[in-house]
C-alpha positions as CSV (number, residue, x, y, z in Angstrom):
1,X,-15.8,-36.5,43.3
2,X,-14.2,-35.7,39.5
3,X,-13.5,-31.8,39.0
4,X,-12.7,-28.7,41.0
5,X,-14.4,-28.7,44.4
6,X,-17.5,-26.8,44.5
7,X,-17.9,-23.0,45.3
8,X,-20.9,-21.8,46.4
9,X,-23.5,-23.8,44.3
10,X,-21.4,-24.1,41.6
11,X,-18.0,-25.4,40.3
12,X,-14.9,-23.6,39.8
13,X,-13.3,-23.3,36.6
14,X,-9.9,-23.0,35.7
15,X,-8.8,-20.1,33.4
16,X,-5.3,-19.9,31.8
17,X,-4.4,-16.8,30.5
18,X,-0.5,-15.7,29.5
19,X,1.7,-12.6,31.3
20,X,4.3,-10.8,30.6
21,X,7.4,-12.0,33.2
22,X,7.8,-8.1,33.9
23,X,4.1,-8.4,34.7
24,X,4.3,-11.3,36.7
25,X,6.8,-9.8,39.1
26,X,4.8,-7.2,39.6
27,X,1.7,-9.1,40.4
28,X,3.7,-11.2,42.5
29,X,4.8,-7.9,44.0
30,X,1.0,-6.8,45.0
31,X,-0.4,-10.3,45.7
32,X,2.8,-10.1,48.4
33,X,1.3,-6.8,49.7
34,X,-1.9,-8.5,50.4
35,X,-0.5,-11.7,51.4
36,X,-2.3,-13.8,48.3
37,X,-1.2,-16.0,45.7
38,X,-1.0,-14.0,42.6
39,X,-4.0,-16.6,41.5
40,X,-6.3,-14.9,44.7
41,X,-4.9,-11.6,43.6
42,X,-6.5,-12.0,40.0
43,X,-8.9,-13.7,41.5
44,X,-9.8,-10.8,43.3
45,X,-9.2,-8.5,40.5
46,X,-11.8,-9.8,38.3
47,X,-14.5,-10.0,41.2
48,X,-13.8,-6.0,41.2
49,X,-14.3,-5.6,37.9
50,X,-16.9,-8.0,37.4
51,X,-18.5,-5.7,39.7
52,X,-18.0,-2.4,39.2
53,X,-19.5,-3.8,35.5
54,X,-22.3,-4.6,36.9
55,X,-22.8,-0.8,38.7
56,X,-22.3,0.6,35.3
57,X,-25.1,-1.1,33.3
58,X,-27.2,-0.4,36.7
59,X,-26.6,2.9,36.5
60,X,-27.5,3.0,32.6
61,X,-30.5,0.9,33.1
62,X,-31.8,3.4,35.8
63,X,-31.1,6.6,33.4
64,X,-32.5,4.9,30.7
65,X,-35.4,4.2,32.3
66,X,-35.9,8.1,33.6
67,X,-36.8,9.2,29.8
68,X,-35.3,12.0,27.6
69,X,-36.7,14.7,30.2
70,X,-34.8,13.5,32.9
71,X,-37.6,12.2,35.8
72,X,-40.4,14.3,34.3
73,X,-42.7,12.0,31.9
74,X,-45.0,15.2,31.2
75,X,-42.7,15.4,27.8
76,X,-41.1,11.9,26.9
77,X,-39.5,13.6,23.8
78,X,-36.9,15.0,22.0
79,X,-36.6,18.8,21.8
């Protein structure tokens, strides 16, 4: 087998992204906290806000789909 080992049904990927040392110590700091590598920390991190993405264009989708007149459809327009 070539590559990262599989996750789920699908591959990890590998993402390299540069940090300020200051930064680093400070992750390092928090990962400690939580007794992760600073590479599960972020992992983490972006899983969080991967998600909390994802609740925020649900939450759009859903009031979008309510119409102008909030859950009324008697008057779908603008006043």
């Amino acid at each position: 087998m070539h590559g990262r080992p599989m996750l789920g049904k699908h591959r990890m990927v590998t993402v390299a992204t540069r940090i300020e040392p200051q930064e680093l110590e400070q992750l390092k700091t928090l990962a400690g906290e939580c007794s992760l590598s600073v590479c599960a920390y972020l992992r983490d991190l972006v899983r969080l806000e991967l998600g909390r993405a994802e609740r925020v264009d649900e939450l759009a989708a859903a009031e979008t789909q309510q119409g102008l007149n909030g859950g009324s459809t008697a008057y779908d327009i603008a006043v």
